[in-house]
C-alpha positions in Angstrom: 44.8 45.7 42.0 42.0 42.9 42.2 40.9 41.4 39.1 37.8 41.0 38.1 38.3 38.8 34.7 36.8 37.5 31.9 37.8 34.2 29.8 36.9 33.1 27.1 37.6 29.2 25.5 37.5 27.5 28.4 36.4 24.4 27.4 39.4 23.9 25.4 42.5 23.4 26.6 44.3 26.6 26.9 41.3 28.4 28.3 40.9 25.8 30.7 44.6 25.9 31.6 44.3 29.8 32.4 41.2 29.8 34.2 42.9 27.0 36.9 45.4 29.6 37.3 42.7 32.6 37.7 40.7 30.4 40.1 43.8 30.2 42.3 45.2 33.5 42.3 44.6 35.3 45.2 44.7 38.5 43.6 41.5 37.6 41.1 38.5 38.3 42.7 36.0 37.3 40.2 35.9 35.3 36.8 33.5 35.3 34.0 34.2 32.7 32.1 32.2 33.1 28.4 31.8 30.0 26.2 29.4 27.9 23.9 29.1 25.3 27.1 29.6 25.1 30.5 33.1 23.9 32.0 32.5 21.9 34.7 33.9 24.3 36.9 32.5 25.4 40.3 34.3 27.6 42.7 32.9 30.5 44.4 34.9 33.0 42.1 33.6 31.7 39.0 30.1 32.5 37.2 29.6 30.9 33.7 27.7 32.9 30.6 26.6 30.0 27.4 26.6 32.1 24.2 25.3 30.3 21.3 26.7 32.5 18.4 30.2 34.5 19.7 28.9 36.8 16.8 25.5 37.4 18.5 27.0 39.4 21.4 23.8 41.3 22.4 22.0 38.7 24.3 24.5 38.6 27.1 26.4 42.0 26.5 25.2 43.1 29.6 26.6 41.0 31.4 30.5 41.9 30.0 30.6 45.2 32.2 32.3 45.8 35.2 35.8 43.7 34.3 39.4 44.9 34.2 41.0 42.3 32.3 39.6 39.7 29.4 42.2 36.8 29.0 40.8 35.7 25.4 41.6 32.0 24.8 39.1 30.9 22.1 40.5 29.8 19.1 40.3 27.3 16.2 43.0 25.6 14.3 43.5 26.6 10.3 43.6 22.8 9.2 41.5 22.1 6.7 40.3 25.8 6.0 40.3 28.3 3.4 41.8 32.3 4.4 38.0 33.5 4.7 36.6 31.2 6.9 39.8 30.8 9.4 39.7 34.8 8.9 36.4 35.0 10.4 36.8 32.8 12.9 39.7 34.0 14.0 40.2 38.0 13.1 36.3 38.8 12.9 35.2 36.5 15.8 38.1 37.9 18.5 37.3 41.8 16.9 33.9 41.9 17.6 34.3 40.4 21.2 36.4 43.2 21.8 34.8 45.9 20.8 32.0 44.5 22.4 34.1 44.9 25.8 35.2 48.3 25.4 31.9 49.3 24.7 31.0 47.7 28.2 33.7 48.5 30.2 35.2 51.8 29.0 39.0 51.8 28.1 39.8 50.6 31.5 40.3 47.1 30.4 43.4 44.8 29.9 42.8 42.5 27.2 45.5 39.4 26.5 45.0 37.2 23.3 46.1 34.3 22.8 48.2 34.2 19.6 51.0 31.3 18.6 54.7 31.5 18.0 55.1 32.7 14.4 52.6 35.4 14.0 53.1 37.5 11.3 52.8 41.0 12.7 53.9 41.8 8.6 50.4 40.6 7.8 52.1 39.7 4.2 53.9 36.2 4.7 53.6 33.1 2.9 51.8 31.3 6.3 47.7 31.8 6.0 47.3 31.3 9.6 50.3 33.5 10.8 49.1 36.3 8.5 45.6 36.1 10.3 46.9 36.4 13.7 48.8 39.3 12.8 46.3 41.4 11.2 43.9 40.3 14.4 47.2 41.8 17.0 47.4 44.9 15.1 43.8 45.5 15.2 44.0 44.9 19.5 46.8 46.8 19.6 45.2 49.9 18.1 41.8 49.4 19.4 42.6 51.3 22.4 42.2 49.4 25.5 44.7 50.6 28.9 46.6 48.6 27.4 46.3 44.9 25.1 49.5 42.2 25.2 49.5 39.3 22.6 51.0 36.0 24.1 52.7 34.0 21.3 53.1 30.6 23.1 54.7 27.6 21.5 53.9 24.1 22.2 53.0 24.3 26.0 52.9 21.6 29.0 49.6 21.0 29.9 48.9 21.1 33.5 48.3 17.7 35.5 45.0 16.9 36.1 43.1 19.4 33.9 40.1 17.7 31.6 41.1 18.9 27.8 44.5 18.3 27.4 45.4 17.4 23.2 45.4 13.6 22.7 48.8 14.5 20.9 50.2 16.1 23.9 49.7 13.2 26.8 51.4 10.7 24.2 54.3 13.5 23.9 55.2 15.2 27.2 57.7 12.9 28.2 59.8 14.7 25.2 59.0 18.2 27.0 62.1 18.3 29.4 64.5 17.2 26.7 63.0 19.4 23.5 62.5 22.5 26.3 66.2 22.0 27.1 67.3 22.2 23.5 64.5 25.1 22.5 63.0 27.0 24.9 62.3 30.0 22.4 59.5 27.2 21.5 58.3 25.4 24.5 56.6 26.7 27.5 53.9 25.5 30.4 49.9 25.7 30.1 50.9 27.2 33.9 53.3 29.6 32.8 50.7 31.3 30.4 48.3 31.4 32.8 49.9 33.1 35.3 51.5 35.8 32.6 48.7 36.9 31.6 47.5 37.2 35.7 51.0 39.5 35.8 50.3 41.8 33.2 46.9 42.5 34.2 47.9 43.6 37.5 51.2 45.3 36.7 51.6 45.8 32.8 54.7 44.8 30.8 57.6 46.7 28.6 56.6 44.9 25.1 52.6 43.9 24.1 54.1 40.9 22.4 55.1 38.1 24.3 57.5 35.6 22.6 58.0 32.4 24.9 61.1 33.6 26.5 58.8 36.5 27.6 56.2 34.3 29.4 58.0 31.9 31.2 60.1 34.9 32.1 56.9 36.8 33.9 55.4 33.3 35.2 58.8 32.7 37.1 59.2 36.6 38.6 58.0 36.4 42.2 54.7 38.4 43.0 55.7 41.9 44.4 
């Protein structure tokens, strides 16, 4: 199956990260990358959509149909915020995107979110942020898409060469090899995520949540 996929976050650096790997796929025949500014990007796959307010959906909602996967990337960190804000950042922002989509697109949509090792699918632990990205899963789980996968990546490797890479992780990549040899339940490749979340759009996956072990796993699996 072709994709025809929408992004979201690429400016930063895991959105960035997945749309390289779209943008080289041969099996992706179109990307619609959806952010606040543009990317930089050109390629004859890509077309770009600037949306001022991710909460003001109707100006471009148009423009959302005719997809089979959304490989949602945005995000903000929970330093330095309260449980409402981050909640509405987070849980409201990603919600409304979606529903927007399946309002677009039918329920013939893959979507993949981009979650973080230690979710709290419990929704009732003692981490703010973990809580959060559990109630926003279960939500995408039940909202009824073909079918929705939450990718729960640890700290990742960025990809040579790609513009928003952390500060923090350039000065500490050199530990990657010997930290990933001690715990890879907890260390995985900007590349690896990209091109798991290519894999279950095309052919699906036993589990919707994907611990690290899970994506590196799919990113290594030749193509059939």
């Amino acid at each position: 199956m072709k994709l025809r996929v929408i992004i979201t976050g690429a400016t930063g650096m895991v959105g960035e990260g997945v749309l390289h790997e779209a943008l080289r796929d041969p099996e992706v025949e179109q990307v619609l990358s959806v952010s606040r500014r543009p990317s930089g990007y050109t390629h004859p796959k890509l077309r770009e959509v600037l949306v001022a307010d991710f909460f003001d959906l109707a100006p471009i909602a148009d423009q959302l149909a005719g997809y089979n996967a959304c490989f949602f990337c945005l995000g903000v960190s929970s330093v330095g915020l309260k449980e409402p804000e981050y909640s509405r950042l987070t849980y409201e922002l990603t919600l409304h995107f979606a529903r927007t989509l399946l309002a677009r697109n039918g329920f013939g949509l893959t979507f993949c979110y981009v979650s973080g090792a230690g979710t709290d699918s419990s929704e009732r632990g003692r981490s703010m942020w973990a809580r959060v990205k559990g109630r926003t899963e279960n939500e995408l789980l039940a909202l009824g898409f073909r079918a929705a996968y939450m990718f729960r990546p640890g700290f990742l490797r960025p990809t040579p060469g790609l513009r928003n890479t952390l500060g923090y992780y350039r000065y500490i990549g050199w530990l990657y090899p010997v930290l990933g040899g001690l715990l890879p339940r907890y260390f995985g490749t900007l590349a690896g995520l990209g091109q798991a979340m290519l894999r279950v759009a095309q052919t699906g996956y036993a589990r919707p949540l994907l611990e690290v072990p899970d994506i590196e796993r799919l990113a290594r699996e030749p193509a059939e």
